[in-house]
Structure formats: C-alpha cells, structure tokens
C-alpha positions as CSV (number, residue, x, y, z in Angstrom):
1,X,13.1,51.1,0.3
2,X,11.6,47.7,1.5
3,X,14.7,45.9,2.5
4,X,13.9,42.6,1.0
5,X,15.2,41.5,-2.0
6,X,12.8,39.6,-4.4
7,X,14.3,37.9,-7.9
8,X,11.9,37.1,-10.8
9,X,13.1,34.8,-13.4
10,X,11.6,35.6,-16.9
11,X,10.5,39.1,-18.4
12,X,7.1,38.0,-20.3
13,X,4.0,40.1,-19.0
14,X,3.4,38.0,-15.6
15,X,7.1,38.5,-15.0
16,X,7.2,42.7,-15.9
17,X,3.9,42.7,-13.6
18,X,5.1,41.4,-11.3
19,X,8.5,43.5,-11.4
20,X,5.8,46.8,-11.6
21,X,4.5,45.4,-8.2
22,X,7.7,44.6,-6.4
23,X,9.5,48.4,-7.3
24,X,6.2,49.5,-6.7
25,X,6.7,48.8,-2.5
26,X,9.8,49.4,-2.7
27,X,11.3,46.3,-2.8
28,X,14.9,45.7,-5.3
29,X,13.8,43.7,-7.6
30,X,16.1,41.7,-9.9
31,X,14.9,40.3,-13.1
32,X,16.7,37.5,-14.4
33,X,16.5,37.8,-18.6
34,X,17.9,35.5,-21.4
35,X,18.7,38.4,-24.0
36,X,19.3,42.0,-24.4
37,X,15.6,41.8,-26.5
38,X,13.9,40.1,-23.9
39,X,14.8,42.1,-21.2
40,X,13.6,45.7,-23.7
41,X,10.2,44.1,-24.3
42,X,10.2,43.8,-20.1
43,X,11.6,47.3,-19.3
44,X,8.7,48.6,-22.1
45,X,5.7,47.1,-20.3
46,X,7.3,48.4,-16.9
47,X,7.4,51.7,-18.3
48,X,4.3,52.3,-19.7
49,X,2.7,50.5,-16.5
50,X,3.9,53.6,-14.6
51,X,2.9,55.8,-16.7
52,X,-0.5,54.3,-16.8
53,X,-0.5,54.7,-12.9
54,X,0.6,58.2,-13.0
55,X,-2.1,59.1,-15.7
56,X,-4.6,57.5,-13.1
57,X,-3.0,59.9,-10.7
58,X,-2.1,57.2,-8.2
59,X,1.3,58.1,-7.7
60,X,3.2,60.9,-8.9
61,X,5.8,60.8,-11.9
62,X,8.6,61.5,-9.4
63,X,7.5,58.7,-7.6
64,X,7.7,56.4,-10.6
65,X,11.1,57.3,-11.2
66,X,12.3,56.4,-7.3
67,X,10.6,52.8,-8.3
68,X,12.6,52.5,-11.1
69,X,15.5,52.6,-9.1
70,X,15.0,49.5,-7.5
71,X,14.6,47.4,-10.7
72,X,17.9,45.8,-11.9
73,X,18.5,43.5,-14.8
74,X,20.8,40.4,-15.1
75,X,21.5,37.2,-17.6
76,X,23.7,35.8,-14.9
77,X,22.3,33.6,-12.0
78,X,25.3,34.7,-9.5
79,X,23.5,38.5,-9.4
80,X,20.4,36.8,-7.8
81,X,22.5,35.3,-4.8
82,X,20.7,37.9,-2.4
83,X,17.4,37.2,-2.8
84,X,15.3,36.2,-0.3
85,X,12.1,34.9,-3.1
86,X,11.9,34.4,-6.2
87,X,9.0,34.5,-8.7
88,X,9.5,32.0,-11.7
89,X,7.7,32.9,-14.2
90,X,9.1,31.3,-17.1
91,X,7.6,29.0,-19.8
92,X,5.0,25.9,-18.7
93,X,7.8,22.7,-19.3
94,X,8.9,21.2,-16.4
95,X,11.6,20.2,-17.0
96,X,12.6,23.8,-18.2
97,X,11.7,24.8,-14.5
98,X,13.3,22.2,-12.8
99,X,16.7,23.6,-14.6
100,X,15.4,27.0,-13.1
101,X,15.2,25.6,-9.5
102,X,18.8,24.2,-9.7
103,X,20.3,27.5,-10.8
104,X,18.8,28.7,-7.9
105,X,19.7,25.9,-5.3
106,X,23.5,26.7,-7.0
107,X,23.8,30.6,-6.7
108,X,20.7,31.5,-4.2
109,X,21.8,30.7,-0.9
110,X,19.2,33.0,1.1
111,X,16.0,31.9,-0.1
112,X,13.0,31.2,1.8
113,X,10.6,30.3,-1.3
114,X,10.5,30.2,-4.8
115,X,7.0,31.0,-6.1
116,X,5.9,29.2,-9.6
117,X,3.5,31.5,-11.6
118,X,2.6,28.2,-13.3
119,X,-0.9,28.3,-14.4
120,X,-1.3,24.5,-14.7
121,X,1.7,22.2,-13.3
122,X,0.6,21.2,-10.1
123,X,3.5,21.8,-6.9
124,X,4.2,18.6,-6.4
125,X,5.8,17.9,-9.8
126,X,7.8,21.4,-9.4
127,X,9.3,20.0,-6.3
128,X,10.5,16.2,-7.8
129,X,13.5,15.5,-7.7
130,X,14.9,18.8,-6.6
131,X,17.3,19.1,-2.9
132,X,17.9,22.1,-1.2
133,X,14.7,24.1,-1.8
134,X,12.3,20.8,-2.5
135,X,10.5,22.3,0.8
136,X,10.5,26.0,-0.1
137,X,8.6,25.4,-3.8
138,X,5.1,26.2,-4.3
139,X,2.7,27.5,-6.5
140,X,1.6,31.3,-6.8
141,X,-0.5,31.7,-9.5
142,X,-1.3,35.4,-10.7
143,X,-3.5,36.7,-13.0
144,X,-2.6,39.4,-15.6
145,X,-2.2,42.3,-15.2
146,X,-0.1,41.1,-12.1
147,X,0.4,44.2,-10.8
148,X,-3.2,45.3,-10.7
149,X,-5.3,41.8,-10.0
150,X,-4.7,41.2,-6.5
151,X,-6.1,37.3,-6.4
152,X,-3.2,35.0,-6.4
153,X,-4.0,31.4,-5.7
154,X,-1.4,29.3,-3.3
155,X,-0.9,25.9,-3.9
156,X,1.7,24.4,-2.2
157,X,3.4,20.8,-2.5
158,X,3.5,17.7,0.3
159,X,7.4,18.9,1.2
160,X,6.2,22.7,1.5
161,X,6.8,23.8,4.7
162,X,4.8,25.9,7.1
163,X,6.8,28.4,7.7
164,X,8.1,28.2,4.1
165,X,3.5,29.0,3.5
166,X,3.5,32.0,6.1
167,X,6.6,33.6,4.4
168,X,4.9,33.8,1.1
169,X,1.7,34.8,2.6
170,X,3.2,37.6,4.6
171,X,5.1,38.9,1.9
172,X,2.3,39.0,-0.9
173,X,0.0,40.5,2.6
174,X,3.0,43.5,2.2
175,X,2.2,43.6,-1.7
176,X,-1.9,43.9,-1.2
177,X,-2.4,41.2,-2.9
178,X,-5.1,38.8,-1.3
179,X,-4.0,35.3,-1.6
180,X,-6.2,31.9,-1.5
181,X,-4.6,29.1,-0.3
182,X,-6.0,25.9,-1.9
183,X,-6.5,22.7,0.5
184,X,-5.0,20.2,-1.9
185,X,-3.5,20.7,-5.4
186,X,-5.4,20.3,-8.6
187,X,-4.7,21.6,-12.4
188,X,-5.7,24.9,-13.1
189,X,-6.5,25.7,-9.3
190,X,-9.4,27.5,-8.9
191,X,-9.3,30.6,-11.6
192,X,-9.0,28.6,-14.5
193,X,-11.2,25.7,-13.6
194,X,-14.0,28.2,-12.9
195,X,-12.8,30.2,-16.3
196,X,-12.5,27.2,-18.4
197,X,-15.7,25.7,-17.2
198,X,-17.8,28.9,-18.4
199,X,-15.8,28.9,-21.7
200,X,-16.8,25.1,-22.6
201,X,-20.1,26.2,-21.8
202,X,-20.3,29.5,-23.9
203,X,-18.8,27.4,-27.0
204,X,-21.3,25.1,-26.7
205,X,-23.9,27.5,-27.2
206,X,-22.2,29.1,-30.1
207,X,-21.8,25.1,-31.3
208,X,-25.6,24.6,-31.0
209,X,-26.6,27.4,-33.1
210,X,-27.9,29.4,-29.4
211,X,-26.1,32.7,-29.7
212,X,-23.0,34.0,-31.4
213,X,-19.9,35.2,-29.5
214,X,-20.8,38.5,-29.1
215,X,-24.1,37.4,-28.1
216,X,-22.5,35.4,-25.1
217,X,-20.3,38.5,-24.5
218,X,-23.1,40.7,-23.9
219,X,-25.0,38.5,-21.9
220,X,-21.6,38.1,-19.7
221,X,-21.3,42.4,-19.7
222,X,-24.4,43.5,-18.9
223,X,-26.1,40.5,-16.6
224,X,-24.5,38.5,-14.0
225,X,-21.0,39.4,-14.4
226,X,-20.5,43.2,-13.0
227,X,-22.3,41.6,-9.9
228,X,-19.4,39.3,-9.2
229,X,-17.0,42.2,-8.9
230,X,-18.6,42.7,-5.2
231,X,-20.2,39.7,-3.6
232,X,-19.8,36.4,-4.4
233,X,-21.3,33.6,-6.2
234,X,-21.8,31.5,-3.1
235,X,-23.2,34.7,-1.6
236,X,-25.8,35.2,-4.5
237,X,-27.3,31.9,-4.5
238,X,-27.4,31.9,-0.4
239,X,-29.1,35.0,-0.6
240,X,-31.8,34.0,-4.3
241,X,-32.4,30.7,-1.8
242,X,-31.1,27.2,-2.2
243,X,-34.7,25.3,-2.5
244,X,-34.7,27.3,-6.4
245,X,-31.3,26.4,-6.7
246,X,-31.6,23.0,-6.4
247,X,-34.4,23.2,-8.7
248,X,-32.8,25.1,-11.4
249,X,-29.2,22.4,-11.2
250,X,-31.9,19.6,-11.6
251,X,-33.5,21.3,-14.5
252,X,-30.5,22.6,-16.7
253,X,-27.4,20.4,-15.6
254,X,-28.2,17.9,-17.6
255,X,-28.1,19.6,-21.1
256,X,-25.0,21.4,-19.9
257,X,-21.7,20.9,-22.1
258,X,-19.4,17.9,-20.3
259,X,-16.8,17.9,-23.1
260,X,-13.7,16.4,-22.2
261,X,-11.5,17.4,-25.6
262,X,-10.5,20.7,-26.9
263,X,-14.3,22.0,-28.7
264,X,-14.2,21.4,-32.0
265,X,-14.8,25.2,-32.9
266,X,-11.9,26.4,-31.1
267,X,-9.7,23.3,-32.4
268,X,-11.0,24.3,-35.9
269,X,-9.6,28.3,-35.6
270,X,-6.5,27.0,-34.6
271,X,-6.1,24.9,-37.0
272,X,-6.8,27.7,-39.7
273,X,-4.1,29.5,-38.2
274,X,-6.6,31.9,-36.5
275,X,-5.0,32.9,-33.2
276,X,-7.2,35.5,-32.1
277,X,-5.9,39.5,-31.8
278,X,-2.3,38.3,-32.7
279,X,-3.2,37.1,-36.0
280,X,-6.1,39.4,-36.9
281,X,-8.9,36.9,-36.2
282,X,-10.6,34.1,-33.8
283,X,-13.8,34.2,-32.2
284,X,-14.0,37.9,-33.4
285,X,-11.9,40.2,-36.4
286,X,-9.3,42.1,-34.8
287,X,-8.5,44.0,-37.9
288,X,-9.0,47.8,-37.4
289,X,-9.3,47.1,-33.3
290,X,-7.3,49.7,-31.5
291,X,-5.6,48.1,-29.1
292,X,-5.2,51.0,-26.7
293,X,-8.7,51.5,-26.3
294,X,-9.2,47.6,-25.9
295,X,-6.2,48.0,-23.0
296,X,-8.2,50.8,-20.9
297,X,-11.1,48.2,-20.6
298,X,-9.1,45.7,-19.9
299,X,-7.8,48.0,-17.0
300,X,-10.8,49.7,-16.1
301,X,-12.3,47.0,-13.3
302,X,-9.1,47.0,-11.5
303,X,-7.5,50.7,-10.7
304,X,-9.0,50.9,-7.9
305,X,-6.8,48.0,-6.4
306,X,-4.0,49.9,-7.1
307,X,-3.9,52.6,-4.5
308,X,-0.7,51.0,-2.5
309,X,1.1,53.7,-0.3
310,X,4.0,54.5,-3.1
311,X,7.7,55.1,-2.6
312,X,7.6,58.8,-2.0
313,X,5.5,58.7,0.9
314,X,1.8,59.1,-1.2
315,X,-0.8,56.6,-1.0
316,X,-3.0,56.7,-4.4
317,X,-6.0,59.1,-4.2
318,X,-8.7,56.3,-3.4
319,X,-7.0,55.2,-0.2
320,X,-5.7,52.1,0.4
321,X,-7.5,49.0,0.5
C-alpha cells in the first residue's frame, strides 16, 4: 500500500472514479458520503469498474479484492483528519463548496491541497473568502470515466502556491494521469471550451437543415476524429501546411456558428422534458438502447490507459504507459 492517504468528498461518478483510481495504486482512500444510498450507488460503480478491469484482464480478481481494502466510507468529516488531499467532487454551487472547504480547514489538519473537480467555477472563486487552505485550493478537472481518461486539466488560483502545484502534479504523475496546467484560469478550461465549441457548431448544422445528428455523428466517427486519438490538432495542421490553413479560416470562419445563448434546438428538448438517455429521448431515442453495449464503446478508446502496475505486484498485460 501507497502510504498516502487521499479523501474524496462526494460519491457521484467523477467521485467513484476517482475512488477506482486511488485503491487502484494502492492508496487508502476515504470517501466522504451524505447517506447510506449515496454511498451504495458509489460502492456499485466501484465494483463493477473492477470487474470491468479484470474482464479486460488487466489485473487479476485477487488483485481487485486487495484494492478494495483500501477504500473506506464515512458521513463524518473527523474520519478524514489524515488525509494528505482531497478531491471535491461535489455539486457545481459555490457556496456548497465553500462549506466543503471549511469542513476541511476544521477536521483536516494534514493537507497539502484540495483538488476541485469543478467543471466550470474558476479557482479563484473556490479560494474567496476561505483561511487556512486559501493557498492549497485549485482546480483538477477530470473527465469521466476518471479512472480511465488520464487528461486532467490544472487550474490553479492567484494564492495557489508552488509547492502547493508540484504536490498535485507529483501525486496525479504517481496515478498516470497526464495533467495540463493552464497559464491563467478561464471557464470551462480547455476540454469543454474545445467540446462546447464543436457542439455549437454541429447544432448549427442540424439548425440549418445541413445534416441530422447522426449525420454529424458519423462524420465525427469515421473522419477526423480517430485521428485525434494520436497526434494532435496543432500537429495536423503544421504538418497539411499553414499557407491552406489560413486560406480555409478565411473562407469558412465567417459562416461559422458564434451563438452566445443556449441553441434554440437544444433549449427546445429541454424544455419538452427531453433529457437525453435518462428520459428516453434527445437528440436521438434511447428507447430499446442497451446500455451495456453503449458502455463498452464508451470504454473502448481508453483501456489501454489502464495498464497501472496493480496492488499485487502485476502490471496490466499492455505494459505500462
């Protein structure tokens, strides 16, 4: 066992992630949960993440069962007063996080940084007003699955410290993750600026009578997307040769989308109630979809990120990375 001691606050699927990742090298792991139900639905997701792994043959069963022998559960703030970070990874309201961070500063007197999985609340606003740890707050921003996407984006505030930067990036170094550290803070970071920006866009074609979803989804599949997964986009337009792409931006930026409110498509579904896969229907039906199969495609890109050297003493079959 690792001997550090990490605490995440909250049990939704960032959270159990990122509690898969943490017993996963060995670390104890405490997971701070408001209810007996909360803290099932995280223990469920844990479990079948395992088993997922084992299927893959990464890591044996027996290995799976030393992991779960470092995760521990609490509703009480007091258990956490070991833990050397914490991921919080609890609902976007800051104000519901700043309560968060003063539990901590209370009961947590061996911190070195408290990592915000916020996906939009920039780290300056997570550090107002807050005393002891004001200098050991910042932003590390996963993406789900947590324990099998290994970008996280770092955004720290103007009282981070250095040392409090290095810590964090030492630590996630430990869990193979590969962390970004962004030069100055800004909403959404990087992930979900560049995710957002090609979803306005792909709405507006369905908007201008273009292509449908599934037509944009295909085009995504089988064209430029699989590409990304080993060099990129930077790299691809260096190498195509910047004289065309100047040309085409001069060309084709100015019909592009520049919305600034929610698309009125997407506005409309919700408005109809029409959530996507939880409620049967958004930009596609989801009645009769199996979710398992939709799960292993979801999963497919990344196993091979997942080959960390296991409690147990076996790396996964693919090495590590």
């Amino acid at each position: 066992m690792n001997n550090r001691k990490i605490a995440i606050i909250g049990t939704g699927m960032i959270a159990s992630g990122l509690a898969v990742l943490c017993t996963g090298h060995g670390y104890q792991t405490t997971v701070y949960s408001r209810s007996g139900a909360s803290e099932g639905r995280c223990r469920q997701f844990y479990d079948k993440a395992f088993e997922q792994l084992a299927a893959q043959g990464l890591m044996t069963r027996e290995q799976a069962d030393i992991c779960r022998t470092y995760l521990f559960f609490t509703e009480d703030y007091s258990a956490l007063g070991e833990a050397e970070l914490v991921f919080e990874c609890i609902v976007e309201d800051l104000g519901k996080k700043h309560e968060v961070y003063r539990q901590l500063e209370a009961y947590c007197g061996h911190l070195k940084a408290v990592c915000s999985a916020s996906s939009s609340i920039v780290p300056n606003a997570l550090a107002e007003g807050m005393g002891r740890l004001e200098d050991r707050i910042l932003v590390a921003h996963p993406f789900h699955p947590a324990h099998m996407v290994p970008y996280i984006e770092i955004c720290v505030s103007d009282r981070t410290k250095r040392e409090t930067l290095d810590y964090v990036c030492q630590v996630l170094g430990e869990l193979d993750r590969k962390p970004v550290i962004l030069k100055k803070p800004t909403p959404g970071f990087i992930g979900n600026r560049l995710q957002f920006a090609l979803l306005r866009e792909a709405i507006e074609l369905v908007e201008s009578g273009i292509a449908d979803p599934r037509d944009i989804d295909a085009c995504l599949a089988y064209s430029f997307c699989p590409r990304y997964t080993s060099i990129g986009i930077f790299e691809h337009f260096d190498n195509g040769g910047l004289e065309l792409c100047s040309t085409v931006c001069r060309n084709l930026f100015p019909i592009l989308g520049n919305g600034k409110e929610v698309p009125g498509m997407l506005q409309e579904l919700v408005e109809a109630g029409n959530l996507g896969a939880k409620t049967g229907r958004g930009f596609y039906e989801w009645e009769g979809v199996d979710p398992d199969a939709y799960e292993k495609r979801v999963n497919a890109p990344y196993w091979r990120f997942c080959s960390w050297k296991y409690p147990g003493g076996r790396e996964g079959e693919h090495g590590s990375e």
